[in-house]
PAVEXTI-342823 format. One record per residue: x, y, z of N, C-alpha, C in turn. Coordinates in nm, 4 decimals. Example, Ala and Ser with C-alpha at 12.3 -4.5 7.8 and 13.67 -1.06 7.14 Angstrom:
BEGIN
((1.3190; -0.5690; 0.7800); (1.2300; -0.4500; 0.7800); (1.3200; -0.3300; 0.7800))
((1.2850; -0.2250; 0.7080); (1.3670; -0.1060; 0.7140); (1.2900; 0.0030; 0.7870))
end
This chain:
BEGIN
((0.2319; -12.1121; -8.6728); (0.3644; -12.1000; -8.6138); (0.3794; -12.2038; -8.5034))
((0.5390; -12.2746; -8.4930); (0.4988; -12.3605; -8.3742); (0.6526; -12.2849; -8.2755))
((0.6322; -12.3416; -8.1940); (0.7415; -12.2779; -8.0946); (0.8771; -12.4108; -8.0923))
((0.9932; -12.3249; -8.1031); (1.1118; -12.3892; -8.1555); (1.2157; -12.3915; -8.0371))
((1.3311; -12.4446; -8.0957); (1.3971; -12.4806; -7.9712); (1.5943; -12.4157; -7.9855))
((1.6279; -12.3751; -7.9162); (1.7648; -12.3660; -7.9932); (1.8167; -12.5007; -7.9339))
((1.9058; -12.5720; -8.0104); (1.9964; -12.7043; -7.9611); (2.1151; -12.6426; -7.8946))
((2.1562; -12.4906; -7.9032); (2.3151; -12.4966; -7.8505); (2.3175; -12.4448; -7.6736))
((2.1855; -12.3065; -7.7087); (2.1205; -12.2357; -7.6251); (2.0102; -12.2755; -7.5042))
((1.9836; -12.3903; -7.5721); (1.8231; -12.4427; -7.4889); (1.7149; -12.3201; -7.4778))
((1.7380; -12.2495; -7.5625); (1.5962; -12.1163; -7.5422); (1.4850; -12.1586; -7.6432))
((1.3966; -12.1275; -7.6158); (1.2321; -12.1254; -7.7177); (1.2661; -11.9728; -7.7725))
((1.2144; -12.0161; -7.9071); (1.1394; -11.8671; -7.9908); (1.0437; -11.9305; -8.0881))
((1.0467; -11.8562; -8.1447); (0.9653; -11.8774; -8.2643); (1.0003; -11.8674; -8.4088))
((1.0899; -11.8219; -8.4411); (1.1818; -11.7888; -8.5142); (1.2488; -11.8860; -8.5856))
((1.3156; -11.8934; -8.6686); (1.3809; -11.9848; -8.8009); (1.5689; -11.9742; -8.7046))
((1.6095; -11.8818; -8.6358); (1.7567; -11.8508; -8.5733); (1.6997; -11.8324; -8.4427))
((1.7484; -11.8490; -8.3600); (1.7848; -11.8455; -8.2401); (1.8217; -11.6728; -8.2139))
((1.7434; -11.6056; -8.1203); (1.7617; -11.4260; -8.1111); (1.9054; -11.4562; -8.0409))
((1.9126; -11.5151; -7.9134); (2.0547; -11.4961; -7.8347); (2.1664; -11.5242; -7.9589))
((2.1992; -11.6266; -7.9818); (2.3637; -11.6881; -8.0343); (2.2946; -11.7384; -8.1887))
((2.2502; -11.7094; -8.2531); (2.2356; -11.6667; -8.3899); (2.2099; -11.8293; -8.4305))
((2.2052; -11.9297; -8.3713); (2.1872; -12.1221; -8.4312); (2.1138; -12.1296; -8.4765))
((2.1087; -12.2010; -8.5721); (1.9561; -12.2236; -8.6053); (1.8210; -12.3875; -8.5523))
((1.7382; -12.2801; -8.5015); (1.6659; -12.3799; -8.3950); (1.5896; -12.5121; -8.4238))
((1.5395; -12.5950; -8.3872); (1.4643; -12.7049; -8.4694); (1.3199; -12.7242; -8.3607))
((1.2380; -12.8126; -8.4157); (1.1054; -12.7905; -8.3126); (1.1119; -12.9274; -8.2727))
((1.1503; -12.9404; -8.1557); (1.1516; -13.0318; -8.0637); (1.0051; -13.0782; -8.0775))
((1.0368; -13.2446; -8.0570); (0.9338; -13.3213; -8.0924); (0.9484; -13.4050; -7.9635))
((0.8586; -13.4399; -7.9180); (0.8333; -13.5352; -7.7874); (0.8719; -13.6761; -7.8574))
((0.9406; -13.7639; -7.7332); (0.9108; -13.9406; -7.8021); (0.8043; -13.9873; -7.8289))
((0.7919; -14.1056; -7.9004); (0.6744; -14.1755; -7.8934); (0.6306; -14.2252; -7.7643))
((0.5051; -14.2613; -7.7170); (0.4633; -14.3215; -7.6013); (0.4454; -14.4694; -7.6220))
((0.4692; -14.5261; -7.5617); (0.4859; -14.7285; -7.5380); (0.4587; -14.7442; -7.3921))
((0.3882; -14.8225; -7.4338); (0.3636; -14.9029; -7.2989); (0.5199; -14.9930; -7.2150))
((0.5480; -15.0240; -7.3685); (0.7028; -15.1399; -7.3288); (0.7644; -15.0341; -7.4047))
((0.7935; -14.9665; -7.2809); (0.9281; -14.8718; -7.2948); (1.0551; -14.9501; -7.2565))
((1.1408; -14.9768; -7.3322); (1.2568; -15.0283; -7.3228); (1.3443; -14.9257; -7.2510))
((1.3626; -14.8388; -7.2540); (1.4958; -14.7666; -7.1976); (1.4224; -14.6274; -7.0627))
((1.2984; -14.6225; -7.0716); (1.2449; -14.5780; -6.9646); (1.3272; -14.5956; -6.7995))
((1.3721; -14.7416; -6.7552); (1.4362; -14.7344; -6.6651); (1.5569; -14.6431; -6.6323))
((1.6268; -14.6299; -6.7876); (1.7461; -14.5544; -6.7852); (1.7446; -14.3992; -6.7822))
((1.6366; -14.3747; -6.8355); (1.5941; -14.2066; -6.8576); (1.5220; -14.1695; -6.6958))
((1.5032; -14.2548; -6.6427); (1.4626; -14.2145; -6.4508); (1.5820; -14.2483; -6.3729))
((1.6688; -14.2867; -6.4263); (1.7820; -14.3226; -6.3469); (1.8985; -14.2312; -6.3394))
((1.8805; -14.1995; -6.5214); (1.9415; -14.0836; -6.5358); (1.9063; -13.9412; -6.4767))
((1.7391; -13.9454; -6.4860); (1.7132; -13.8052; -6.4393); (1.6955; -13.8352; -6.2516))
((1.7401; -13.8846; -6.2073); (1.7338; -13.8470; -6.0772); (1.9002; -13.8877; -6.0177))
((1.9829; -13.8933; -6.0685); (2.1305; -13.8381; -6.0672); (2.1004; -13.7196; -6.1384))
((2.0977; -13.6218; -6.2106); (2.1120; -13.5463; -6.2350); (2.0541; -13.4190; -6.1345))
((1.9222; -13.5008; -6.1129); (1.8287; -13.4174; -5.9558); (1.9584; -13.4161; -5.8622))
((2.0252; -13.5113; -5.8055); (2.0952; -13.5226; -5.6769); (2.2228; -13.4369; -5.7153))
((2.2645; -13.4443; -5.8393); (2.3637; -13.3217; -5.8732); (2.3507; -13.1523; -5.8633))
((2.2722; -13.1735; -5.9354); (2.1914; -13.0319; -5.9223); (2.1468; -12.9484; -5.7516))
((2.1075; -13.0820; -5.6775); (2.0991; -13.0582; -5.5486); (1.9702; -13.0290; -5.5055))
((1.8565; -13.0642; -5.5751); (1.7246; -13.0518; -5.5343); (1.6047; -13.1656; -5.5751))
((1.4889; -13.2056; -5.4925); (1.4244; -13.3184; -5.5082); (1.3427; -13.3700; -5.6237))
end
């Protein structure tokens, strides 16, 4: 069994549906790792506006 993801919900189960809102979930897969990450700058740029929105460090 692997642990799944809902896309609408953002909850983990394990399950083939989603228990809350009935979606059906998929198993989130990590990116690949690179050394020459091309868009890395943008995914820290992005996630720390989103930190300063949110309102914590």
């Amino acid at each position: 069994m692997r642990m799944r993801k809902c896309p609408r919900c953002e909850s983990y189960s394990l399950r083939d549906t989603c228990p809350k809102c009935r979606e059906k979930t998929i198993i989130p897969k990590p990116p690949k790792f690179s050394l020459e990450d091309r868009w890395g700058k943008y995914r820290r740029m992005l996630k720390r506006e989103l930190k300063k929105k949110m309102g914590t460090k």
